[in-house]
C-alpha positions in Angstrom: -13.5 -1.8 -40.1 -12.4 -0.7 -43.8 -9.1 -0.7 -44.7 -8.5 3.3 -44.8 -9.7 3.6 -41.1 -7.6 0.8 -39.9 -4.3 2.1 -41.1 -5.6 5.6 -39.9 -6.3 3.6 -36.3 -3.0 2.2 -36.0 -1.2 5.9 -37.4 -2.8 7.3 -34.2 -2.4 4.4 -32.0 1.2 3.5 -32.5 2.5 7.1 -31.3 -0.5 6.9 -28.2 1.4 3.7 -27.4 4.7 4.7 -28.0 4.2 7.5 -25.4 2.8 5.5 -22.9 5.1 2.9 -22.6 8.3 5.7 -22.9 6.0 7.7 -19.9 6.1 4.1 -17.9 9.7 3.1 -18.3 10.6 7.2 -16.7 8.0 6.8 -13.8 9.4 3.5 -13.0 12.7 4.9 -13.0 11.9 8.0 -11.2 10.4 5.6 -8.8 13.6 3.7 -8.4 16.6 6.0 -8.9 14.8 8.6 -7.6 16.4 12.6 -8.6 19.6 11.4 -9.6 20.3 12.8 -13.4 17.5 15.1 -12.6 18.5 18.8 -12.6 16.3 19.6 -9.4 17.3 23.0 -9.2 15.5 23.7 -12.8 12.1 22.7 -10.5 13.0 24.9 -7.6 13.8 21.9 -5.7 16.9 21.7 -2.9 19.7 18.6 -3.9 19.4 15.2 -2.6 22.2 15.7 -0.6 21.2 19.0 1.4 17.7 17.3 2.5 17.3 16.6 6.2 14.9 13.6 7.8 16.0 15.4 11.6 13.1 17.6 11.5 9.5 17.7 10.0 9.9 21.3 9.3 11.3 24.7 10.9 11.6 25.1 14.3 9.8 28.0 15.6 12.6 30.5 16.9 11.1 31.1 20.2 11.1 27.3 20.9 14.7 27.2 19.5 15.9 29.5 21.6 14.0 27.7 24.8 15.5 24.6 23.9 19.1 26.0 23.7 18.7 27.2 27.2 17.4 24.1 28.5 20.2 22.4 26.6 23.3 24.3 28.8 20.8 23.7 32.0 18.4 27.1 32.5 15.2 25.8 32.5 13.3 28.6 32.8 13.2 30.0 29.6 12.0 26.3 28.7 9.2 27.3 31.8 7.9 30.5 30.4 7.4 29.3 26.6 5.0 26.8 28.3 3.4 29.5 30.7 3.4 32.1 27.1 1.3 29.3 24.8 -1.8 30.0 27.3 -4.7 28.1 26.5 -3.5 28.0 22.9 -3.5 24.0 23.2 -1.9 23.2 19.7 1.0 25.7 20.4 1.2 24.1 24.0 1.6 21.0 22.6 4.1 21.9 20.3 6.6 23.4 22.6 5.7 20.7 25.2 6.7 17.6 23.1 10.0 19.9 22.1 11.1 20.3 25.3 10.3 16.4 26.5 12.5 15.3 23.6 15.3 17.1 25.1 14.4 16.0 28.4 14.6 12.5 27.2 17.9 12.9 25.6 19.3 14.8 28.9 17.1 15.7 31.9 19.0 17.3 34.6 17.5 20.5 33.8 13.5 19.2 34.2 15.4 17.5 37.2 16.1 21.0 38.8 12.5 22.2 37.7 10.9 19.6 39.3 13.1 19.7 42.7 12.9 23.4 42.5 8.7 23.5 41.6 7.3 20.0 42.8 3.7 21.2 42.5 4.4 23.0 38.5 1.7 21.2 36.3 3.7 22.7 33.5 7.1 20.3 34.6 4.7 17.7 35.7 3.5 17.7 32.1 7.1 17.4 30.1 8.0 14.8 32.6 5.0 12.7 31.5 5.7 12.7 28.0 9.4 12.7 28.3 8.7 9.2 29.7 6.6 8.4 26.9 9.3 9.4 24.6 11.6 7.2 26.0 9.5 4.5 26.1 9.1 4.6 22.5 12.5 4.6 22.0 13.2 1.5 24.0 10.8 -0.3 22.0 12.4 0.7 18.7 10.8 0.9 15.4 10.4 -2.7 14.2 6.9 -4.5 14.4 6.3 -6.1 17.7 7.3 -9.6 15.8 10.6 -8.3 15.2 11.1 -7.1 18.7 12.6 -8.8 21.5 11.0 -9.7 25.0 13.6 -7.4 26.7 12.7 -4.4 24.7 9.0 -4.8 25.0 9.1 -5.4 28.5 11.2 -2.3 29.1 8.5 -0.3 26.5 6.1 -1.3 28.5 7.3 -0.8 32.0 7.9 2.9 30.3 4.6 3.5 28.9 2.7 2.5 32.5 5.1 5.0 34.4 4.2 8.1 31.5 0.7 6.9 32.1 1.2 7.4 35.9 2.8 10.8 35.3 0.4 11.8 33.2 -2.4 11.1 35.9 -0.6 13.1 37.8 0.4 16.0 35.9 -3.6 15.8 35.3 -4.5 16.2 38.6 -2.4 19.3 38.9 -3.8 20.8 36.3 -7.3 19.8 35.5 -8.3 21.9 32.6 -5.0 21.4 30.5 -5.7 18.7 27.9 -2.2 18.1 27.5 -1.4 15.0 30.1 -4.6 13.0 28.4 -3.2 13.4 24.9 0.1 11.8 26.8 -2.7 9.3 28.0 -4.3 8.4 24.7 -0.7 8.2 23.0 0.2 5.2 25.8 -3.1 4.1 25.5 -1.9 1.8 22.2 1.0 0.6 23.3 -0.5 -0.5 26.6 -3.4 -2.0 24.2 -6.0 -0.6 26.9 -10.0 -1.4 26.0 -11.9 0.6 23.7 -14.2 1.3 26.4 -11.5 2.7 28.7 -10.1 4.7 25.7 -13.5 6.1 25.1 -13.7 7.5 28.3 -10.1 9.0 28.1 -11.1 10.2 24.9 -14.3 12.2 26.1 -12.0 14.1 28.7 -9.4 15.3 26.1 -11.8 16.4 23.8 -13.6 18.2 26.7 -11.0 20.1 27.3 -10.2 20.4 23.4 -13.0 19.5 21.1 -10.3 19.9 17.7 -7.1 19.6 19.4 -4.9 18.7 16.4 -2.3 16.1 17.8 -4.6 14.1 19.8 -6.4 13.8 16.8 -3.6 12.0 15.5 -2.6 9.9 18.3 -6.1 8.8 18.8 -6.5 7.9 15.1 -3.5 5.5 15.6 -5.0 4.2 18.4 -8.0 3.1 15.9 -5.5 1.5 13.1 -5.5 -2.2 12.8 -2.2 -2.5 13.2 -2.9 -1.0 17.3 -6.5 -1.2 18.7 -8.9 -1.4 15.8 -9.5 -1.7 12.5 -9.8 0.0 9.0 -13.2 0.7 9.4 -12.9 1.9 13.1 -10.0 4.1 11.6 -11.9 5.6 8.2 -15.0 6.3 11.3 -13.0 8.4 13.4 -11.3 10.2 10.8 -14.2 11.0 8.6 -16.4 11.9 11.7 -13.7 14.3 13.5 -12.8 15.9 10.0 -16.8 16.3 9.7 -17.3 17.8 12.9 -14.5 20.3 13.0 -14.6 24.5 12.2 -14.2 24.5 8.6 -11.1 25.3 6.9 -9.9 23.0 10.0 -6.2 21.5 9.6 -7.9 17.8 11.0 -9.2 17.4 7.4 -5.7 15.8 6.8 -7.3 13.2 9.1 -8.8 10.7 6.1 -5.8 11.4 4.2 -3.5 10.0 6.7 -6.5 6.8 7.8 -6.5 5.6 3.8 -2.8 5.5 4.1 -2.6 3.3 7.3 -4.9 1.2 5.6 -2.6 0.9 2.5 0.2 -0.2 5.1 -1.6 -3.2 6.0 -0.8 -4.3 2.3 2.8 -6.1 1.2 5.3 -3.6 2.7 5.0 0.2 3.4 5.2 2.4 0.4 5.9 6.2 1.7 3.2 7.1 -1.6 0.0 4.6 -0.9 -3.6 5.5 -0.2 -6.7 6.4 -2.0 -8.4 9.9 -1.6 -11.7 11.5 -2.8 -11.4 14.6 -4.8 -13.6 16.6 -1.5 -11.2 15.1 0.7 -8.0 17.1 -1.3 -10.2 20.1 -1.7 -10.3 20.2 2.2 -6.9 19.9 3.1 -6.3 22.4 0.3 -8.3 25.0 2.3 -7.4 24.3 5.3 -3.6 24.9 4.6 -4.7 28.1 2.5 -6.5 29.3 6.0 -3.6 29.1 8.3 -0.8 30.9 8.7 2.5 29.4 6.9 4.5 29.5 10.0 2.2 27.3 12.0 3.7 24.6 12.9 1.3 22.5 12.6 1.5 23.2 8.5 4.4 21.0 7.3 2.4 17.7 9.1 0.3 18.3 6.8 1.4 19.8 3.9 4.3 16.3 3.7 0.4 14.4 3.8 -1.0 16.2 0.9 2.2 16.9 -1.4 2.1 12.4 -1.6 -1.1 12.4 -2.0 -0.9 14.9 -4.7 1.9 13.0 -6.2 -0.1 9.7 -5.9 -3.0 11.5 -7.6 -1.3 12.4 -11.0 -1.2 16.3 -9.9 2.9 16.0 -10.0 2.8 20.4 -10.6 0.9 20.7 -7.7 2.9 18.2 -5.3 5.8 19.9 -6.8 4.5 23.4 -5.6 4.4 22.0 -1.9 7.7 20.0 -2.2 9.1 23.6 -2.7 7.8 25.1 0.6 8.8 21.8 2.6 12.5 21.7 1.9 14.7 21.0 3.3 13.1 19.4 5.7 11.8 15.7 5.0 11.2 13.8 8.4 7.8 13.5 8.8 5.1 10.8 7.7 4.9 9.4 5.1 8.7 9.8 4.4 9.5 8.0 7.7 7.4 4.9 7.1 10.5 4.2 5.1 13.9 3.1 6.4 15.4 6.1 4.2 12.9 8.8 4.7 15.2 11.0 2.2 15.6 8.3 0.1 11.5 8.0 0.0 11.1 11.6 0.0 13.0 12.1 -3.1 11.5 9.5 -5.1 7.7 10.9 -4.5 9.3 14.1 -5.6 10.8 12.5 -8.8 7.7 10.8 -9.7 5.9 14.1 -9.2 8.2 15.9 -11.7 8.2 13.3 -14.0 4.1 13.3 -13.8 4.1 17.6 -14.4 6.3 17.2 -17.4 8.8 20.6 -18.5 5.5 23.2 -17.6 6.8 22.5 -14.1 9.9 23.5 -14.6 10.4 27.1 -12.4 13.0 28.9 -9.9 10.8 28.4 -6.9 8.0 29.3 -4.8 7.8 32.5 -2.3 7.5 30.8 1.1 3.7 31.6 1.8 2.6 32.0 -1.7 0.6 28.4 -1.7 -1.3 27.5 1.6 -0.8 29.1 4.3 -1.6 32.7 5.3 1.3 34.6 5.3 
């Protein structure tokens, strides 16, 4: 190379490089400090400190004001928002699993439903997975290596009895899907056979071809670190995001497989994964299609604002950080033993990676995904 383009190589090169390495030293830091010495507010974003890993997202005020009733001992009002979701199965499920984690914190109240209705599928139903719930907490959250034989005894014990109860509340009510999504939750822990999963399977989705959480439950049945494998898991997730309506919210479904696949690497990193370009055009849709109070729409919007991050789309991510907060306990955040801690990091790294163009006062709940 002569001389003149040399020098003119290294003139351009030396800045390139400069800013490269001075963009690598604030990721890294982003990704260890986190927001601190960020001015969040200048992004529309909430303060560390005002964050909360207790919830995923809003609760829906109907169910909050179920659950306060149950809470000082009426169950009723807990009985009619499970009678007023119909055969909207998703909604069902959502005030169903809110009401069993009451029940498992303090049950008297399902105790006078159940005495008072012995036959109600509906109570039947909450029992089930209020079992399953505590079950789960038994076992605790460590990896069966780092729990004792006391506490997997117990979890298991647990998870056989909401297995029971969820035959049970099946047989009450035969065309509610709800007690075989209990089923195919306790279906890993129990480690049952794929075959016997596969039938359990074919009579949830009989009842409910796209239902959203058993979706979810089933794919971690797949993971290798349950019942399967990676390639079991990537199958199930690419087929049921295939095969459902379009604009459907189980297109989240490969997001959330590549990242149970990046778990099985050294240690769980809240921002890990691989997705397709197609695969973040469909979750995109899919949250522009429903409306912004479903709640349903957090789930998934926590999925796609990581894998936006991990992507290099930090103005996007931040966009959807926006609309989540304050709320932050939902996966991927709570692969982490600070999900707040995690949660803030993916959202430093995604200001960080938008540069000052992101810089704003906010986005209108509504105004990005979801319809309003």
């Amino acid at each position: 190379m002569p001389p003149l383009l040399q020098y003119t190589a290294i003139a351009i090169g030396l800045p390139v490089l400069a800013w490269a390495l001075w963009s690598s030293v604030r990721l890294a830091r982003a990704n260890r400090k986190g927001t601190a010495g960020m001015d969040v507010a200048a992004y529309g974003l909430l303060p560390r400190e005002e964050l909360d890993a207790t919830q995923y997202g809003p609760t829906v005020p109907e169910v909050a004001d179920a659950t306060l009733a149950v809470r000082q001992g009426d169950w009723r009002p807990g009985a009619a928002l499970l009678a007023a979701a119909g055969q909207d199965w998703d909604r069902r499920w959502y005030r169903l699993t809110t009401l069993a984690r009451v029940a498992a914190e303090e049950d008297a109240w399902l105790h006078a439903w159940r005495t008072e209705r012995p036959d109600d599928p509906d109570a039947a139903a909450v029992h089930a997975q209020t079992l399953l719930y505590r079950a789960w907490h038994a076992r605790g959250e460590g990896y069966a290596k780092d729990t004792s034989a006391d506490r997997l005894a117990r979890f298991r014990q647990l998870l056989q009895a909401a297995f029971e109860a969820a035959r049970t509340a099946a047989s009450l009510a035969p065309h509610d899907p709800s007690p075989w999504v209990t089923m195919v939750t306790a279906a890993r822990g129990l480690v049952l056979p794929h075959e016997e999963f596969r039938r359990m399977w074919g009579e949830l989705t009989a009842r409910a071809p796209h239902h959203f959480y058993g979706h979810l439950n089933a794919l971690q049945y797949w993971c290798a670190k349950w019942c399967g494998s990676d390639r079991l898991a990537h199958r199930f997730a690419r087929k049921a995001s295939a095969s459902a309506p379009p604009q459907s919210l189980l297109a989240v479904l490969p997001l959330k497989a590549a990242f149970e696949r990046a778990l099985q690497g050294p240690g769980p990193v809240p921002l890990a994964g691989r997705h397709t370009k197609s695969e973040l055009d469909a979750v995109r849709a899919a949250l522009a299609a429903v409306p912004a109070d479903d709640p349903r729409v957090p789930l998934v919007r926590h999925r796609l604002a990581a894998a936006l991050t991990l992507a290099g789309k930090g103005a996007e991510a931040l966009e959807h950080f926006r609309l989540l907060e304050p709320w932050v306990g939902a996966e991927p955040w709570t692969f982490h033993g600070n999900p707040v801690a995690a949660y803030d990091r993916a959202r430093a790294l995604a200001i960080e990676k938008a540069g000052r163009g992101a810089r704003r006062q906010g986005t209108p709940a509504g105004a990005l995904g979801g319809r309003g």
